[in-house]
N, C-alpha and C positions, 0 to 999 in steps of 0.2 A: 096212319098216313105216311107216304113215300115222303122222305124229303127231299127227293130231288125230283118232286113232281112239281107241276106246275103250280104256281099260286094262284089261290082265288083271287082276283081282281073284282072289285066292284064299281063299277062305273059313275062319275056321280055326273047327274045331269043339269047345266045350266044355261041360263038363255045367254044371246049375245053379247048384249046389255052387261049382264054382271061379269062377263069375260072382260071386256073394255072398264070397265071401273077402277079406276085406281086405288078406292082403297082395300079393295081385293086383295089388287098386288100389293098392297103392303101387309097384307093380315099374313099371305100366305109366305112372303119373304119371313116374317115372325118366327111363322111355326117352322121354316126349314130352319132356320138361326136357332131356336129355340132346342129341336130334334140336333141338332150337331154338337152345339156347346151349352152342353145345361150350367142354368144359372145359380154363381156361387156368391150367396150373400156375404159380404167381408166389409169389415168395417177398416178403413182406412185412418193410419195415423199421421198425426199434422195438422194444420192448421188448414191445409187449405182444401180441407171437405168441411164448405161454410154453409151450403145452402145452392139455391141455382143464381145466386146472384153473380157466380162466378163461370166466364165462358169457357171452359175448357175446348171447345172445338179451334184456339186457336194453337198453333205450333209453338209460338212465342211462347206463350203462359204456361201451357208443359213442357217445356223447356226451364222459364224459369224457376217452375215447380219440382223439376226432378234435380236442380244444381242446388235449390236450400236444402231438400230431403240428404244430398251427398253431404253436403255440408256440415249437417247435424249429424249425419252417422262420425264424418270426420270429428267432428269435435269431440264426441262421446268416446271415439278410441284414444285421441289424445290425452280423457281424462284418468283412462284407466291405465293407459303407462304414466301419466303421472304417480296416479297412489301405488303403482307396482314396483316405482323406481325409487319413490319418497320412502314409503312406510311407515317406520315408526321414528324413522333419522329426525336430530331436531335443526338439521339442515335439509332445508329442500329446493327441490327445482321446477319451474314451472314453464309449461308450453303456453303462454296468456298468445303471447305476439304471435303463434303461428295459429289460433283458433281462428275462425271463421265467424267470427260476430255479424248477427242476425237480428232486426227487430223483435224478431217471434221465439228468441231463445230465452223461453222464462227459468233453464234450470240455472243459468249462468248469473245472478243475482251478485249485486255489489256488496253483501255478506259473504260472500264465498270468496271475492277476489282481494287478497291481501294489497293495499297502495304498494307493498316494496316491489310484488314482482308486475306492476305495471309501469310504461314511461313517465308516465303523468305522477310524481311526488307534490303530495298537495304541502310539506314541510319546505320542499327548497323553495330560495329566494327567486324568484323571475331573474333574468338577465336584466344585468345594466344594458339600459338603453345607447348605442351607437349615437357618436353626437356627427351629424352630419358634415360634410364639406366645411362647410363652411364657418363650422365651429360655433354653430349656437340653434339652436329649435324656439319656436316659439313666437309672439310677438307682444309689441308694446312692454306692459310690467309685466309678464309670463313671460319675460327671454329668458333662458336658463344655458349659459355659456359648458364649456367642459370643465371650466374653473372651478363649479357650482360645489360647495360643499357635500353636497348628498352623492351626487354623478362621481365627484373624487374619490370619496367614501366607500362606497359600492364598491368601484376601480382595484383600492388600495385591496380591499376584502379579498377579491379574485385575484391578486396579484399573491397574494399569500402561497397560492399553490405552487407556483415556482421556488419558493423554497426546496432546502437538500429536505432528504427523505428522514434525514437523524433527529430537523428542528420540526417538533409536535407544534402544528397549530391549532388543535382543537377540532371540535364540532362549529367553530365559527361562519366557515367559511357560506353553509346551509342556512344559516339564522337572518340573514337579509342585514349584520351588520355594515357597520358604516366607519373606513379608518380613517384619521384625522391624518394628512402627511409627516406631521410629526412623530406622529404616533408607530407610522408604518414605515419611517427610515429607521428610527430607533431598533424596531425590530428584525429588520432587512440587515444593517449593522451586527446588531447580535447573534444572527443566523450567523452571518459571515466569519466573525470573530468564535464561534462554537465549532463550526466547521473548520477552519484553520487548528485552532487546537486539537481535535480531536484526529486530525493529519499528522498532530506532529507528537501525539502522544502515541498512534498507531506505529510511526517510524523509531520512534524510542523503543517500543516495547519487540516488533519485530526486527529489525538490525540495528539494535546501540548495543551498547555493554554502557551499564548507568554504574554508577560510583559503587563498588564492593558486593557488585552482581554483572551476572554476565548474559548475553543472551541467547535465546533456546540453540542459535547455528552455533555458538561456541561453549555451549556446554554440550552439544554433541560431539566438538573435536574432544574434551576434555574425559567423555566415556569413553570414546574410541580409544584415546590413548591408555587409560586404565584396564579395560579391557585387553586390548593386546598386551599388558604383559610392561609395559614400555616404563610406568607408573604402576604402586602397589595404594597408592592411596593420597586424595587429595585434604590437606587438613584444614589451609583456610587464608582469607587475604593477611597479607603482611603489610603492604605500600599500597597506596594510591597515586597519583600523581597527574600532570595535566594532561598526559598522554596516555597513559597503560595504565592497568591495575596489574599488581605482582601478589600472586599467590605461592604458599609452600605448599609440596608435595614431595614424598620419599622416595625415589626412587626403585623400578625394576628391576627386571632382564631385559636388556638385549636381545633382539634376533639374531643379531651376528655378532660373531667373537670378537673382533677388532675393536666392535666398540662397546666400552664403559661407560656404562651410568653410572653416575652420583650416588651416595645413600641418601644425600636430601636435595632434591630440587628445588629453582625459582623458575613459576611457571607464569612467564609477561605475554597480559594480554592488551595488546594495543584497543584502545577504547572508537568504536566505528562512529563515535560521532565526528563531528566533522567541525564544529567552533574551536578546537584546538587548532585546527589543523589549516586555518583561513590565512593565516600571517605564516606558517612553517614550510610554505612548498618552492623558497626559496634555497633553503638547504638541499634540496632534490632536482630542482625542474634545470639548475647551472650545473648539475654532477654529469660529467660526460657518463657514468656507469649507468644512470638513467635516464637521461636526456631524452633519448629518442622512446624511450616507454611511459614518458610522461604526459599525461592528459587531463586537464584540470575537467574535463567535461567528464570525467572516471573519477569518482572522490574514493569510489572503493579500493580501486586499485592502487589508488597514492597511500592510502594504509599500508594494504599490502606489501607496498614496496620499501615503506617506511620501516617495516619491522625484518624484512631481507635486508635494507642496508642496515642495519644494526648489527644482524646476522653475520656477512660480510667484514664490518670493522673488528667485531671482535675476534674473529678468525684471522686479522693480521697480530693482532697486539696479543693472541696468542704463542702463535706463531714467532713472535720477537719478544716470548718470554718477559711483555708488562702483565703483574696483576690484573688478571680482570676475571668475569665469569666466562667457564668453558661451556660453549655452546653444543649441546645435544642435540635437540632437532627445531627444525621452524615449520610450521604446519597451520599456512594462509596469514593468518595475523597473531597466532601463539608462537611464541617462542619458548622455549624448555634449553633453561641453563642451571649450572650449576648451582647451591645456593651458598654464599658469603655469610655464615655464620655455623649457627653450632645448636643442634636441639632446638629446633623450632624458634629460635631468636635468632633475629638478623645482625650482624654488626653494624655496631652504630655509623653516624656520617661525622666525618670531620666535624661538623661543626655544633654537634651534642655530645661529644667526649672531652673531656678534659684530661692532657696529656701533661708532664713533667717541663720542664724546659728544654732538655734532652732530648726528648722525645716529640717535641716539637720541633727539635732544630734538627734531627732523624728525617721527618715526614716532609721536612717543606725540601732537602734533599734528595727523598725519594720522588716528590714530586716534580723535580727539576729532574731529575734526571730520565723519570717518564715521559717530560714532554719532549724531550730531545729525542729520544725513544719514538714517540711516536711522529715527529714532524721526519725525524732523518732516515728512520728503518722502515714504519710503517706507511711512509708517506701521506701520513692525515695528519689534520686538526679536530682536535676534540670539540671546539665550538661552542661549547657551554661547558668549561670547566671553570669550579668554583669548590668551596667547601660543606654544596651540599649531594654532587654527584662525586666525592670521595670518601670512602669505608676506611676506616681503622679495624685491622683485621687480624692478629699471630702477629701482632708488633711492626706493621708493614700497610702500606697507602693501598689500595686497592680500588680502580678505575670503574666505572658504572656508567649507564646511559650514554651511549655514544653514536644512538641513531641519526645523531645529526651535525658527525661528523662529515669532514669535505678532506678533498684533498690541497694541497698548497695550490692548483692550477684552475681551482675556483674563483671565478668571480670577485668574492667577498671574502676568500679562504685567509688574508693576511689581517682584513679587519680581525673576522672569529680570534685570531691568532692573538692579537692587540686588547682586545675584549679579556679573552683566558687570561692573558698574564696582569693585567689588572686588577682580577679577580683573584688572583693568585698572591700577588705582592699584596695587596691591600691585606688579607688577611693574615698571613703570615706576618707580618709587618705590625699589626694588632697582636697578634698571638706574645709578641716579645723576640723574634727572632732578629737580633739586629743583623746577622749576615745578609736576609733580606734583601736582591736586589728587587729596585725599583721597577715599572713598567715595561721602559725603554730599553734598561738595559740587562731586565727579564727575556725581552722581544727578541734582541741579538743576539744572546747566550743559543737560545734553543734556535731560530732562523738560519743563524749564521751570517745576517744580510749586513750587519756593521752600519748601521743608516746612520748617519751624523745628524742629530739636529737640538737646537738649543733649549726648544722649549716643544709642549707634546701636539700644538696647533701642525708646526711644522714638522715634526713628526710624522702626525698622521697624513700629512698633505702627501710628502715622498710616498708613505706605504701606497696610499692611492694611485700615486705615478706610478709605482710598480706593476698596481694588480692591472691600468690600464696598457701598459707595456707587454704586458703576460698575457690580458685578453686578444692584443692583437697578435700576438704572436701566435694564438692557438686558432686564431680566425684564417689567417695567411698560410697556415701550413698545415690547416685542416683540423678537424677531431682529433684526439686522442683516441687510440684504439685501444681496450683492454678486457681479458675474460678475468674470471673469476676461478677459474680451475687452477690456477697457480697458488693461491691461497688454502688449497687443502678444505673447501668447506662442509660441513657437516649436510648431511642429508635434506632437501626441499621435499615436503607432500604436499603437495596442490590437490589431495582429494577432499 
């Protein structure tokens, strides 16, 4: 047969009648539906192929039918990047909050869901209940105020967490205790008092220097200097005292030829705590040399400046050939001087030597003639001279500690002055030296001021009328201008 012949048609013949019949037209719409898209038996998964009790010809319901079926696919991929991101970790993480919970999801079982990675902790306590306005819920004998032991309780509990992060409260906070106000100042206290300490023990440990240890910023100047050369070796404290610790150390080389090291250094390190230093910034904050760089709201830098004017004095009383140590370098709050002794032993102080008479009546002469020395050439007062900032040294008095020296144009520079020679008489005077002058007429020798007075009340009253005469005179005709270049000083590093 051609195939592109005609086809046999075969006509089928029916009456009117069954042309008009409707269920014709429906048998035969069947068979063309039928002939187009043959029928593919598929069993549908879900819940919602239940029976014909369910209408699907409406929009609505397949509608809702196809956003649970997304649903469930979404959950099922969330659970497979769970176990793909978990594994075998015995930390894990869960997508609970962003799944799609369904009445009809039987795989998602409350055996499967751990309490921790859900909101709901069936362990923690409920919140305390908010007490209303008007400060009380309730009526008749069920008033319960915000007074109420339990409502406090609870309170105090939840208050806990405001503590610092360092005071451990425990697992309490979860267990629905209940704190007595007693109970929970106490605690609130000892938080406070733990916290406090542990501020000032962090401040000790990173900027103090604590008694015959120094801290990590100054033993790094103390490598630096070893390393460059400067220092061959540091051996260990010698002094303590209320300000500094003094260490020996041997001396280097030099970088440059002019200057000589020591074969043995004293290496003083001013101490950066600051209880020294609460009652001393009176020697400092009247000195026109720092006046205008003083700032009690900088405690750092009143160290600082404390161990430069040190620095400073003893580069006059070098300079005017008194005894004292030669200063090498000052580097922030170390100072590297020369050391007053012999092989790693320091010379003793005045007043743990026991000298001849001779030689007592030698030292309290060299001492007088120091302080004239330094009140008339160096133009300071030593400030706290006594017999235990002077060294017995090669048979000769030798000066020590004089960072809190002033000059005569000090404020208080004539007291300090009155103070020293007290200190000075009195012992010397004990020692057996009858030459010995007195206070007053210690004061005049080295002053020069001839103050007449009969007894030491009026005494000190003139000194006073002095120093106020000298204050306003330095008020009326301005500051005192002065550098420090004149004085020859040894090298500052401020790094």
């Amino acid at each position: 047969q051609c195939p592109w012949g005609a086809p046999n048609t075969t006509s089928i013949s029916c009456s009117l009648a069954d042309v008009m019949s409707e269920q014709l037209a429906k048998e035969l719409q069947l068979e063309e539906e039928n002939a187009a898209f043959p029928e593919v038996v598929a069993v549908a998964e879900g819940p919602f192929i239940t029976g014909e009790n369910i209408d699907t010809s409406s929009d609505l319901m397949l509608a809702q039918m196809l956003q649970m079926e997304f649903d469930r696919e979404y959950d099922a991929q969330l659970r497979r990047e769970e176990k793909k991101i978990n594994g075998d970790s015995k930390v894990s993480i869960s997508f609970e909050n962003y799944r799609k919970v369904h009445p009809y999801d039987s795989d998602s079982s409350e055996d499967e869901v751990d309490w921790q990675d859900t909101r709901h902790d069936p362990y923690r306590a409920d919140k305390p209940t908010t007490t209303p306005r008007r400060g009380f819920i309730g009526k008749g004998k069920d008033i319960t105020t915000k007074h109420d032991e339990v409502v406090c309780g609870r309170k105090n509990t939840a208050r806990m967490e405001n503590f610092a992060p360092e005071f451990q409260v425990g697992d309490g906070i979860g267990m629905d205790l209940k704190l007595s106000n007693q109970v929970f100042n106490a605690l609130k206290q000892h938080a406070y008092s733990e916290e406090r300490r542990s501020a000032r023990l962090h401040e000790k440990k990173e900027h103090s220097t604590a008694e015959k240890a120094v801290d990590p910023k100054t033993r790094l100047l103390l490598y630096k200097m070893v390393n460059a050369g400067m220092l061959e070796t540091i051996t260990g404290c010698i002094s303590t005292g209320k300000e500094s610790v003094v260490f020996h150390a041997y001396g280097g080389e030099s970088a440059t030829e002019d200057k000589v090291i020591p074969s043995e250094c004293a290496i003083k390190v001013f101490k950066t705590t600051l209880n020294e230093f609460k009652n001393r910034d009176k020697y400092i904050k009247d000195d026109y040399r720092f006046k205008d760089r003083f700032s009690k709201l900088n405690p750092r830098k009143i160290i600082r400046m404390w161990a430069e004017k040190e620095m400073h004095n003893l580069t006059r009383m070098q300079n005017a050939g008194i005894p004292c140590p030669q200063v090498v370098i000052l580097k922030k709050h170390v100072l590297v001087m020369s050391f007053i002794g012999k092989d790693q032993v320091p010379a003793p102080k005045l007043k743990d030597v026991t000298l001849s008479s001779e030689d007592m009546k030698k030292a309290y002469y060299q001492t007088l003639n120091m302080m004239q020395q330094l009140y008339k050439e160096c133009n300071l007062i030593h400030a706290d001279l006594s017999e235990y900032n002077m060294l017995w040294h090669d048979g000769k008095v030798w000066l020590i500690d004089v960072s809190q020296s002033v000059e005569p144009t000090h404020p208080h520079g004539l007291e300090f002055l009155f103070r020293d020679c007290r200190n000075v008489s009195q012992f010397f005077q004990k020692g057996g030296v009858s030459e010995a002058l007195n206070e007053r007429e210690l004061f005049n020798a080295v002053s020069g001021l001839n103050i007449t007075a009969d007894n030491e009340v009026d005494f000190q009253a003139e000194i006073e009328a002095l120093e106020k005469m000298n204050e306003d005179h330095v008020q009326s005709h301005g500051k005192k201008l002065s550098t420090f270049s004149s004085d020859g000083d040894p090298p500052i590093d401020d790094e």
